[in-house]
N, C-alpha and C positions, 0 to 999 in steps of 0.2 A: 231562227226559222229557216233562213239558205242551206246551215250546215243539215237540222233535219231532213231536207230536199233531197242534200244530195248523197247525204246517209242512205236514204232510202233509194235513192235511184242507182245508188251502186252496189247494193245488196239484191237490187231486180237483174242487173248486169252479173253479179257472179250466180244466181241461183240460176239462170238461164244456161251463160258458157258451162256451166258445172252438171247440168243436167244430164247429157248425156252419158259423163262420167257414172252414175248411177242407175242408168235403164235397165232393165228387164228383161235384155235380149243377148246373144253376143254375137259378132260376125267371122263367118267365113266368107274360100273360097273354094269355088268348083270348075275346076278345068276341061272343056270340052273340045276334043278332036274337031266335029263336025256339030252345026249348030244346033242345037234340042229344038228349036221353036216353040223357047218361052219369050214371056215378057216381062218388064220390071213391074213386079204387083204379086206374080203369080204365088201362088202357096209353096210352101215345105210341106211335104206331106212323108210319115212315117207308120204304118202298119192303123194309116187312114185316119191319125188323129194332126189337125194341122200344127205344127210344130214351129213355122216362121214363114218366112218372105222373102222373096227377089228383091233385093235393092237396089240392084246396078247391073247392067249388063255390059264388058266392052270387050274389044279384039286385041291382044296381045299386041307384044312386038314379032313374038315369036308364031304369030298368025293362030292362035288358040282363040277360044271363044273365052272368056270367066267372067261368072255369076259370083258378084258379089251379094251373100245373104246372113237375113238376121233369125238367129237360131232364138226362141222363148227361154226363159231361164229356166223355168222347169223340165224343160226338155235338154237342157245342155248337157248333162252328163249321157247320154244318147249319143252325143258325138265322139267316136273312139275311130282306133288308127283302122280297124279294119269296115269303115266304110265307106260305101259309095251311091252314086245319084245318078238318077236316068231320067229322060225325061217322059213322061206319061201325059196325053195330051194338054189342058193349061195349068199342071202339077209338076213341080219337078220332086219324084220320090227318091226319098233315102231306105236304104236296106246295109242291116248289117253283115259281112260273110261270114264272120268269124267268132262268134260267141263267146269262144275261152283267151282271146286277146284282152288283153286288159288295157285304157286309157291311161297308161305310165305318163306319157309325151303327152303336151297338150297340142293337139293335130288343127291347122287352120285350114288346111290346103287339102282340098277331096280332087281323084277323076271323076269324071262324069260320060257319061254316054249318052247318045242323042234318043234314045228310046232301049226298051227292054231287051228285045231283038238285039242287038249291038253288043248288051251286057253281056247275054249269052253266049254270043260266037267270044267275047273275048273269055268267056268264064271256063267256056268250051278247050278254048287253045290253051290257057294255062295249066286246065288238070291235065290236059292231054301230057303237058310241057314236062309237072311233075310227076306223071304217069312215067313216061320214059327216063328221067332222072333217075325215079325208083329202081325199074327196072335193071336202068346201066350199074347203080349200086350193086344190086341184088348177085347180077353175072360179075363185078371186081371181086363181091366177096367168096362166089363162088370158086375164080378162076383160083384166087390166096389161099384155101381149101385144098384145092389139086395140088 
C-alpha cells in the first residue's frame, strides 16, 4: 500500500512539473522605447480577435520596458518576423507590415510602440528612409548610364 502512495503521489508530481511543457499557448517578447500603459492581464488583440495575454511586465538592464506574453496556439502561426505591437488603450495590438514575408525564423522578440501615433511617425521615418535609398539608387544608376 506505501509503494501505491507514493506511485501515485509521484505521478501527480510529474503531471504537474510536465504540464506546462504541453500548454496551448507560446511566449513572447515585446520591446518598448517608452512605457504603453498596459498591465499584466491585459489582451493580445489581433485584427480584434483576442489572441493571448500579458504575462509579465519588467524594465530591462538596458532601461526598455518588455512584455513578456502568451500567444494561443491557434493563433501562433500569426506570429512572423515582420510584425509589431502598439499599445491601444488596456489592449496591446499586433499588426502585421509585411504580408509576403514568410515565418522562415521562429521570431520571439517583437518592437513595440507605446500607442498607434508612435507606429506611425516611426512607419513614417522609414519609408521616408527607403524613399530616399530609392532614390540615391536610381541617380548611381543613372550617373553609370552617362
Amino acid at each position: 500500500m506505501y509503494f501505491i502512495k507514493r506511485l501515485f503521489f509521484g505521478l501527480i508530481i510529474i503531471i504537474i512539473l510536465t504540464a506546462g511543457l504541453f500548454s496551448s499557448s507560446d511566449t513572447y517578447y515585446v520591446h518598448f522605447e517608452r512605457n504603453p500603459d498596459l498591465e499584466k492581464g491585459n489582451k493580445v488583440v489581433f485584427k480584434g480577435f483576442d489572441i493571448g495575454e500579458i504575462k509579465e511586465i519588467k524594465l530591462t538592464k538596458n532601461n526598455y520596458i518588455q512584455l513578456k506574453i502568451k500567444i494561443n496556439d491557434k493563433y501562433r502561426a500569426k506570429m512572423v518576423e515582420a510584425g509589431i505591437f502598439y499599445g491601444e488603450g488596456d489592449k496591446l495590438k499586433y499588426i502585421i507590415l509585411d504580408k509576403e514575408i514568410e515565418n522562415k525564423n521562429k521570431v520571439k522578440d517583437y518592437i513595440g510602440f507605446e500607442n498607434k501615433y508612435r507606429y506611425y511617425i516611426w512607419k513614417t521615418k522609414n519609408w521616408l528612409k527607403d524613399g530616399i535609398k530609392a532614390i540615391r539608387e536610381k541617380i548611381k544608376e543613372n550617373k553609370e548610364k552617362i
